[in-house]
The first five atom37 places (N, CA, C, CB, O) and aatype in JSON, in Angstrom:
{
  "aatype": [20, 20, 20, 20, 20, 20, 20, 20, 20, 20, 20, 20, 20, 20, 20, 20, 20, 20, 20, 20, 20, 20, 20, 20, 20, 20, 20, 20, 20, 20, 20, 20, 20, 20, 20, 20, 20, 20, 20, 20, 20, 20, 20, 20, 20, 20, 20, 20, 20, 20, 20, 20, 20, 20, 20, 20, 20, 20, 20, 20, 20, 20, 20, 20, 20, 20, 20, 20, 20, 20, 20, 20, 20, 20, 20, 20, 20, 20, 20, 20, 20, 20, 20, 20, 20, 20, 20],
  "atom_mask": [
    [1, 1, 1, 1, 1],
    [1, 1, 1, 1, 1],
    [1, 1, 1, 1, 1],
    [1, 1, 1, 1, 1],
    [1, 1, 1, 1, 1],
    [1, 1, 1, 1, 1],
    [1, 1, 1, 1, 1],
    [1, 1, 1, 1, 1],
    [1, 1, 1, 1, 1],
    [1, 1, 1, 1, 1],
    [1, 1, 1, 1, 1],
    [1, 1, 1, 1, 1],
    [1, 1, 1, 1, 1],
    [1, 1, 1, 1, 1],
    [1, 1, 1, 1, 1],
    [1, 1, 1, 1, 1],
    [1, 1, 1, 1, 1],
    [1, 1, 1, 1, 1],
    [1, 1, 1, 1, 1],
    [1, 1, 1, 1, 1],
    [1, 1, 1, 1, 1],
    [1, 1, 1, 1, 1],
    [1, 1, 1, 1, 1],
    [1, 1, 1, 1, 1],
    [1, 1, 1, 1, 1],
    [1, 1, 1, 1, 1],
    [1, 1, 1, 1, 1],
    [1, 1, 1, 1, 1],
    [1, 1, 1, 1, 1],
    [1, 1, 1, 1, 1],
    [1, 1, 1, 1, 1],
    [1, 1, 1, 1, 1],
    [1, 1, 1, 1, 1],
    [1, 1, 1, 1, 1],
    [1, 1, 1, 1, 1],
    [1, 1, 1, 1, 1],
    [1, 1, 1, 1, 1],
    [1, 1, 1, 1, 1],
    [1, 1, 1, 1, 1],
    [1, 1, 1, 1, 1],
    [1, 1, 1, 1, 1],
    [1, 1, 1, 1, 1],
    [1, 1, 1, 1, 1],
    [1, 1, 1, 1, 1],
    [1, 1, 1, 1, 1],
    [1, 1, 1, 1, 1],
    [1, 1, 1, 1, 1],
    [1, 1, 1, 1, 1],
    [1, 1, 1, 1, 1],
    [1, 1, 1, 1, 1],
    [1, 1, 1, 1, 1],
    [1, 1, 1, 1, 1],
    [1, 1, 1, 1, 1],
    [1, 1, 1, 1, 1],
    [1, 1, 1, 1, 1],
    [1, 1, 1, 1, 1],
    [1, 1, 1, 1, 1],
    [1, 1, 1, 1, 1],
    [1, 1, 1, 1, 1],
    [1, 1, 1, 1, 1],
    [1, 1, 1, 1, 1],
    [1, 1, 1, 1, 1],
    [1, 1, 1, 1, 1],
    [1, 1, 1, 1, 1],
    [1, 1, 1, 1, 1],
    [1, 1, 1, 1, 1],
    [1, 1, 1, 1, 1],
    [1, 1, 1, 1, 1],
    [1, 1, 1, 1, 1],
    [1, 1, 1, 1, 1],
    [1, 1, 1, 1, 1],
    [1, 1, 1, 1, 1],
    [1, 1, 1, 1, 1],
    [1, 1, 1, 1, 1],
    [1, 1, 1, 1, 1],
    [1, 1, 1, 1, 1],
    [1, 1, 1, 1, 1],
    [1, 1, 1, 1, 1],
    [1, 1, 1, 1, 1],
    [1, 1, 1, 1, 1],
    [1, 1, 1, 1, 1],
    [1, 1, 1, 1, 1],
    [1, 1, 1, 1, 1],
    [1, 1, 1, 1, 1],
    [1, 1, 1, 1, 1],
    [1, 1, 1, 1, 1],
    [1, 1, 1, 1, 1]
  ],
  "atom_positions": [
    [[-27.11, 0.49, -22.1], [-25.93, 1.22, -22.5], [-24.81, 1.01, -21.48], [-26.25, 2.72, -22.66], [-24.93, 0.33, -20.47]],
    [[-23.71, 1.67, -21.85], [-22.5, 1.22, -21.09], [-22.65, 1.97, -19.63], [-21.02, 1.65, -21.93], [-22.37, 1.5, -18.53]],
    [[-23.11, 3.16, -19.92], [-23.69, 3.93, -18.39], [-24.53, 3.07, -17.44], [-24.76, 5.25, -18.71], [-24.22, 2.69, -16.31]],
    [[-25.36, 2.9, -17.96], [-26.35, 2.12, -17.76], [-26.08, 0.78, -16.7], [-26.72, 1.77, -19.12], [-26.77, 0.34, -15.79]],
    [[-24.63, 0.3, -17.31], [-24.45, -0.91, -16.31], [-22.83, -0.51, -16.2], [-24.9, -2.75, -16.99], [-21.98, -1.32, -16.56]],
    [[-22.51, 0.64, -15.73], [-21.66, 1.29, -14.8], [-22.52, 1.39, -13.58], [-21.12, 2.68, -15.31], [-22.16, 0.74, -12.6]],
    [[-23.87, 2.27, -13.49], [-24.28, 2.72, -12.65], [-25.08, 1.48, -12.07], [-24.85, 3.9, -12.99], [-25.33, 1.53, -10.87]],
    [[-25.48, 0.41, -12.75], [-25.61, -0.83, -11.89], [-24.46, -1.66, -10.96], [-26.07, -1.74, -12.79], [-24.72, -2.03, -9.81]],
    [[-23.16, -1.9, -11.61], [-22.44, -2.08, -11.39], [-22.07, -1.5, -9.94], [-22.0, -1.94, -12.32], [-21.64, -2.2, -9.03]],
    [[-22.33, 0.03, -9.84], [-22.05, 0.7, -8.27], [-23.24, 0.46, -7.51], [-21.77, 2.43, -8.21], [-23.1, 0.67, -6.31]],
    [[-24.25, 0.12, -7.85], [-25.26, -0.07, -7.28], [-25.2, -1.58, -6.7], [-26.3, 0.28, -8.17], [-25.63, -1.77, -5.56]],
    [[-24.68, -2.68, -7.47], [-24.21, -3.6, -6.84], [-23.08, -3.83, -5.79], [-24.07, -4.14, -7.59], [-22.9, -4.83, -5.09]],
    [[-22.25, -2.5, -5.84], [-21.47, -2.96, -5.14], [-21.26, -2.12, -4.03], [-20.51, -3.27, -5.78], [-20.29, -2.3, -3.29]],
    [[-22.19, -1.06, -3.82], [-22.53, -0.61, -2.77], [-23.49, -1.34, -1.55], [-22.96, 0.38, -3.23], [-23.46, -0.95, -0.38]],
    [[-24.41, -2.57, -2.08], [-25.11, -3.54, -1.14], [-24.05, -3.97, -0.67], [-26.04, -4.62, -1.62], [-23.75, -3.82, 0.51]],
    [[-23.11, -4.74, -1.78], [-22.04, -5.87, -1.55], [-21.65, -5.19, -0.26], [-20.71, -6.12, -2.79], [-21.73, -5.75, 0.84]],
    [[-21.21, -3.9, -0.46], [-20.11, -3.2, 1.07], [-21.47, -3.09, 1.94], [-19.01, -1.08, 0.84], [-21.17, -3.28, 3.12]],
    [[-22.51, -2.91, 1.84], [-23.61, -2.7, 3.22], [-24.06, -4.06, 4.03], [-25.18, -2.0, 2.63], [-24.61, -4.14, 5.13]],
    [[-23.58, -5.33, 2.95], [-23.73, -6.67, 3.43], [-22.23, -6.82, 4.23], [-24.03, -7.85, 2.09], [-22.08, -7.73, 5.05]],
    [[-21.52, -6.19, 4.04], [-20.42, -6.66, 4.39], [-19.47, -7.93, 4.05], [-20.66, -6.66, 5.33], [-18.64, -8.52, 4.74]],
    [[-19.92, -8.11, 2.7], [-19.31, -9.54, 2.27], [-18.38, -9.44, 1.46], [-20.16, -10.47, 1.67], [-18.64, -8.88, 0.39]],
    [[-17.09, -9.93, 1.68], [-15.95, -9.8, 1.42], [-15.94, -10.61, -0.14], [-15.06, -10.33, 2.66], [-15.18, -10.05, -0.92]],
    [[-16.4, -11.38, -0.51], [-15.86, -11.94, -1.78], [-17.31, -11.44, -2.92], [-15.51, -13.97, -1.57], [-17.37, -11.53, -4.14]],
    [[-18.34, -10.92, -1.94], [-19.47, -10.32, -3.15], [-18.72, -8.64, -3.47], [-21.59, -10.15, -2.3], [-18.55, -8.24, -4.62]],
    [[-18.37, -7.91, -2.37], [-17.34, -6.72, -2.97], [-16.33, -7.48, -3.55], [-16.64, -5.63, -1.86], [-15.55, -6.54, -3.64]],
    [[-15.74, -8.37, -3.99], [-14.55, -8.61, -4.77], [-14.67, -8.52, -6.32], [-14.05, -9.92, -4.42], [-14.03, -8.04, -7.26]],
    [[-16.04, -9.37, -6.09], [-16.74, -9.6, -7.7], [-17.63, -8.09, -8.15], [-18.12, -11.19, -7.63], [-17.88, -7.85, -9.33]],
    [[-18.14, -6.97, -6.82], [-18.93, -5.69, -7.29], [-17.55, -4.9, -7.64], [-20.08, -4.84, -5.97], [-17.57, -3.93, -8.41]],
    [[-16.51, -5.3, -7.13], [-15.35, -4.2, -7.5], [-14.89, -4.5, -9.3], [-13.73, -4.52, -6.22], [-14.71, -3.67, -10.19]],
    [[-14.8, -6.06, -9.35], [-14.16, -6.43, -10.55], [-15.77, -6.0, -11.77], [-13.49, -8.44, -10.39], [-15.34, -5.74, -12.89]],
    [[-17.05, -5.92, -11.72], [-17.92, -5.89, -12.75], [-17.44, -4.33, -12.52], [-19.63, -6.55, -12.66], [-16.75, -4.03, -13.5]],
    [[-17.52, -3.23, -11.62], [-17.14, -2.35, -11.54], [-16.28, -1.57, -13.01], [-16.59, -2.64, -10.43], [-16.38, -0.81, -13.98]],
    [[-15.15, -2.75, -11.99], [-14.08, -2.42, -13.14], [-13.99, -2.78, -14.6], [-13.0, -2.9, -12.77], [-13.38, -1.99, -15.33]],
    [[-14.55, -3.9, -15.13], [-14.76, -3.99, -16.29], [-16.06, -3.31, -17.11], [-14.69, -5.18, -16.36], [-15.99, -3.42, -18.34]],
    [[-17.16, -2.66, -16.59], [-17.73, -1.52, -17.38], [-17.19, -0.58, -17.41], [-18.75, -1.12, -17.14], [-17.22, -0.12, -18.55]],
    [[-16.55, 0.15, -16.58], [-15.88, 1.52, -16.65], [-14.68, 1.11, -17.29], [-15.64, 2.31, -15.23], [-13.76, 1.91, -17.18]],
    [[-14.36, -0.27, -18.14], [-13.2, -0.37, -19.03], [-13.64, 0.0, -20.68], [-12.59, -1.97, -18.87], [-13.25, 0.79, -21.54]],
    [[-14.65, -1.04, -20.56], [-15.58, -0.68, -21.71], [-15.89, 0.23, -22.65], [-16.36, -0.67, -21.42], [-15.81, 0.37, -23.87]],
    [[-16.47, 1.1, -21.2], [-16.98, 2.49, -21.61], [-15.87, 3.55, -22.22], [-17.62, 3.14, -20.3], [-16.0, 4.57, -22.9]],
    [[-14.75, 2.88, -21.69], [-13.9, 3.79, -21.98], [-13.51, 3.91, -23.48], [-12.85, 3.58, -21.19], [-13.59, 4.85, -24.27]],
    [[-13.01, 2.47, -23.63], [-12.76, 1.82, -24.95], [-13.73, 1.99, -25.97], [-12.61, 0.45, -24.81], [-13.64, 1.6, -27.14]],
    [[-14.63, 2.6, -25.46], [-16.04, 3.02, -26.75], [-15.38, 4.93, -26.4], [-18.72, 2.45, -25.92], [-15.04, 5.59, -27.39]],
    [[-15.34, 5.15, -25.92], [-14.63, 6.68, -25.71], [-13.35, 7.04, -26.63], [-14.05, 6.83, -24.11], [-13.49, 7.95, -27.44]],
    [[-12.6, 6.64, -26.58], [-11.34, 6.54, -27.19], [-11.27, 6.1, -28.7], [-10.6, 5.63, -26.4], [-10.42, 6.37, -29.54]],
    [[-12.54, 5.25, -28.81], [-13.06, 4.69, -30.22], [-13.24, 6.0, -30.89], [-14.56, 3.7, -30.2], [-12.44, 6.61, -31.6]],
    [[-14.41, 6.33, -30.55], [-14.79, 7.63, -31.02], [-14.03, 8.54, -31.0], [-15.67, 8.09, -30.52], [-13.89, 8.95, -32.15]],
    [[-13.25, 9.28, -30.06], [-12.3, 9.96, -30.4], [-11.28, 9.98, -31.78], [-11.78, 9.78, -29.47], [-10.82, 10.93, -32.4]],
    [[-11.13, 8.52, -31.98], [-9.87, 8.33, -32.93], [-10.72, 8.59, -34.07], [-8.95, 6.77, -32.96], [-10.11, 9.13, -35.0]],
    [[-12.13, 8.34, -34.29], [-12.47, 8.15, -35.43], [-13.04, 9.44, -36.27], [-13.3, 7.14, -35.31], [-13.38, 9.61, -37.45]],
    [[-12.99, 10.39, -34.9], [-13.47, 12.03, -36.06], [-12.55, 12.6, -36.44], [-14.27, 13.37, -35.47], [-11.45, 12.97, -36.03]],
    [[-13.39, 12.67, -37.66], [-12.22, 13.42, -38.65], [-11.56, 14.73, -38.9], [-12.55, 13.35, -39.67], [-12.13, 15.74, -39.32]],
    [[-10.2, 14.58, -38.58], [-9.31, 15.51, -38.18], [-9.05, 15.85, -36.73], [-9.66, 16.54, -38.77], [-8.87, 16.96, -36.23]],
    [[-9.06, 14.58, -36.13], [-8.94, 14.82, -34.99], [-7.52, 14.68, -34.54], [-9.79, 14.13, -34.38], [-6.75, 13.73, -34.71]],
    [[-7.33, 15.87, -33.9], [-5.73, 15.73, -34.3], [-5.13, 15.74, -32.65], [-5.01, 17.34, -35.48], [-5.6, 14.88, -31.92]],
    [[-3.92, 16.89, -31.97], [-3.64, 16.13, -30.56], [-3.21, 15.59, -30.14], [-3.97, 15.71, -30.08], [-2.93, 14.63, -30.86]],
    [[-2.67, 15.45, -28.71], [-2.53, 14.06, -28.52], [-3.04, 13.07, -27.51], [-1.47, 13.95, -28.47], [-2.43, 12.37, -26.7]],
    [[-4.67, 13.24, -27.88], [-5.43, 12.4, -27.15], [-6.11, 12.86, -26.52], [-4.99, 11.68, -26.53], [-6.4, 14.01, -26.84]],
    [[-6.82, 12.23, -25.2], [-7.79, 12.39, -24.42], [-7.63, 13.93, -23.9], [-7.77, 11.28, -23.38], [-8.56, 14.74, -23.93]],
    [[-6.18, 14.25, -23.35], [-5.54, 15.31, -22.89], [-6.19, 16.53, -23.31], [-4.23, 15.27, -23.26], [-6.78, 17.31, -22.56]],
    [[-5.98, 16.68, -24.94], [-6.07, 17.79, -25.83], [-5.41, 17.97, -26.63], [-6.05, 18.72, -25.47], [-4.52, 17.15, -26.9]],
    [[-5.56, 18.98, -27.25], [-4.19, 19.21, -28.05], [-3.16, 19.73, -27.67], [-4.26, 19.85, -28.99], [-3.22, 20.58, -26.78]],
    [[-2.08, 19.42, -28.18], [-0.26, 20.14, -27.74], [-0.78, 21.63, -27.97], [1.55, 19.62, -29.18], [-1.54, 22.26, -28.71]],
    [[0.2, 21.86, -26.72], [0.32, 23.35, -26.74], [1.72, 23.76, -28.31], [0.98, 23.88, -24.71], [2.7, 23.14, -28.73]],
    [[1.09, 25.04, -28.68], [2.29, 25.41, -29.97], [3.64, 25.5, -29.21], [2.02, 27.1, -30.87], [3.76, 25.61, -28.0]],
    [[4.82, 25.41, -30.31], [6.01, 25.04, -29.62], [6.29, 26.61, -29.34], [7.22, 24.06, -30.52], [7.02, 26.81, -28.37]],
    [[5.8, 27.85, -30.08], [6.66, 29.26, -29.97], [4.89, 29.91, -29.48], [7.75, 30.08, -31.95], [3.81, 29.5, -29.89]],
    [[5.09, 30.69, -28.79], [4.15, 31.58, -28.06], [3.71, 32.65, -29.34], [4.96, 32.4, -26.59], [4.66, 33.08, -29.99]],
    [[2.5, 33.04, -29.69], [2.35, 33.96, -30.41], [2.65, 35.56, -29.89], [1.16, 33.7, -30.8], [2.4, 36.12, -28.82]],
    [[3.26, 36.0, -31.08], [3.91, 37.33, -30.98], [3.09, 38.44, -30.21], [4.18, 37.83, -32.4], [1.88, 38.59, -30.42]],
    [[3.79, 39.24, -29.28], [2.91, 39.99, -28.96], [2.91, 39.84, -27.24], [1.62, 39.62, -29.78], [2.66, 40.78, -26.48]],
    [[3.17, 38.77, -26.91], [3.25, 38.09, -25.5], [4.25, 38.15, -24.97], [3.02, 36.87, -25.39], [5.04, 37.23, -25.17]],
    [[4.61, 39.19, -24.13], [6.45, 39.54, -23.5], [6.4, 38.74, -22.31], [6.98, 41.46, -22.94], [5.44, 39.01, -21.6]],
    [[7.12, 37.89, -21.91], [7.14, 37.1, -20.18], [8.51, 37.44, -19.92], [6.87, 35.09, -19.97], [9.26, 36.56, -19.48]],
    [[9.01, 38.81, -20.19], [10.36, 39.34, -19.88], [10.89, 38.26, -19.5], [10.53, 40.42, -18.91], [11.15, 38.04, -18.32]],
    [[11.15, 37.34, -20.59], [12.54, 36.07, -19.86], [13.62, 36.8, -20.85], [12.34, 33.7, -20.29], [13.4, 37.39, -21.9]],
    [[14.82, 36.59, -20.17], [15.87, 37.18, -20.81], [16.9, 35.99, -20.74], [16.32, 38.58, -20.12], [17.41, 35.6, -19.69]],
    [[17.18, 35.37, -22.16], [18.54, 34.53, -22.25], [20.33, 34.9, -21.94], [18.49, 34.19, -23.64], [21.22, 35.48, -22.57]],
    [[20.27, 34.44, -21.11], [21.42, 34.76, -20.93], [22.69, 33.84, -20.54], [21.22, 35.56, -20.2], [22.53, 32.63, -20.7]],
    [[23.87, 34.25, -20.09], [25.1, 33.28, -20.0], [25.28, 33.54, -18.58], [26.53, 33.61, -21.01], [24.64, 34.53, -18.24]],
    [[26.16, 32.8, -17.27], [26.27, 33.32, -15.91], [27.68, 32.49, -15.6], [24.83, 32.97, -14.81], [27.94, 31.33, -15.92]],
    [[28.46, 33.41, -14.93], [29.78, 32.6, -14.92], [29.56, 32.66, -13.46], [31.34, 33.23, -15.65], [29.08, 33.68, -12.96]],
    [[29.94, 31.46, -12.61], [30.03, 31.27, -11.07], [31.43, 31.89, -10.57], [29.95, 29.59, -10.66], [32.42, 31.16, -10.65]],
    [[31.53, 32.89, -10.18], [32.66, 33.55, -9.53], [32.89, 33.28, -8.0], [32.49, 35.01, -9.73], [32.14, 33.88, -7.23]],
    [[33.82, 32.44, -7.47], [33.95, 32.61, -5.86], [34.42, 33.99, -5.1], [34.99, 31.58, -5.42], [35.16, 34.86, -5.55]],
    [[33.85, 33.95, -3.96], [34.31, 35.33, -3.11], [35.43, 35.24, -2.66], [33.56, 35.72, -1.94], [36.25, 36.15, -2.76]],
    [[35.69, 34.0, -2.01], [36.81, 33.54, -1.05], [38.28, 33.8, -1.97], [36.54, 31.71, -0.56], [38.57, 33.53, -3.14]],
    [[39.12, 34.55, -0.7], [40.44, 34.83, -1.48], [41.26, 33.85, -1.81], [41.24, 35.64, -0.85], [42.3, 34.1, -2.43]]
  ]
}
């Protein structure tokens, strides 16, 4: 599974850094990076594909645009004219 060779993937490239070899971490960073691309792209698959899945995306869903009634955050709209002190 895609886990499966994520967690090999760090497992390779945790020797790579204990060998200290600069171009075997180049290649444990890049398999790295292309399972945890994968995996993702099977993530996002699924997401799009249940039905009624609505949102916008990984995130969640949008918050509603008006607060339901009932909820006072004493903001008060108002107008403010800048008056100087100086005579």
């Amino acid at each position: 599974s895609d886990r499966l060779a994520i967690e090999q993937a760090a497992r390779d490239l945790k020797d790579a850094i204990k060998a200290d070899d600069a171009a075997k971490i180049k290649r444990g960073m890049e398999a790295l990076q292309q399972a945890s691309h994968k995996l993702a792209e099977e993530v996002y698959k699924k997401a799009q594909q249940k039905p009624g899945a609505g949102g916008r995306g990984p995130e969640g869903p949008e918050e509603p645009a008006e607060k339901p009634a009932g909820k006072d955050d004493k903001v008060v709209d108002a107008e403010f004219k800048v008056e100087d002190d100086k005579p």
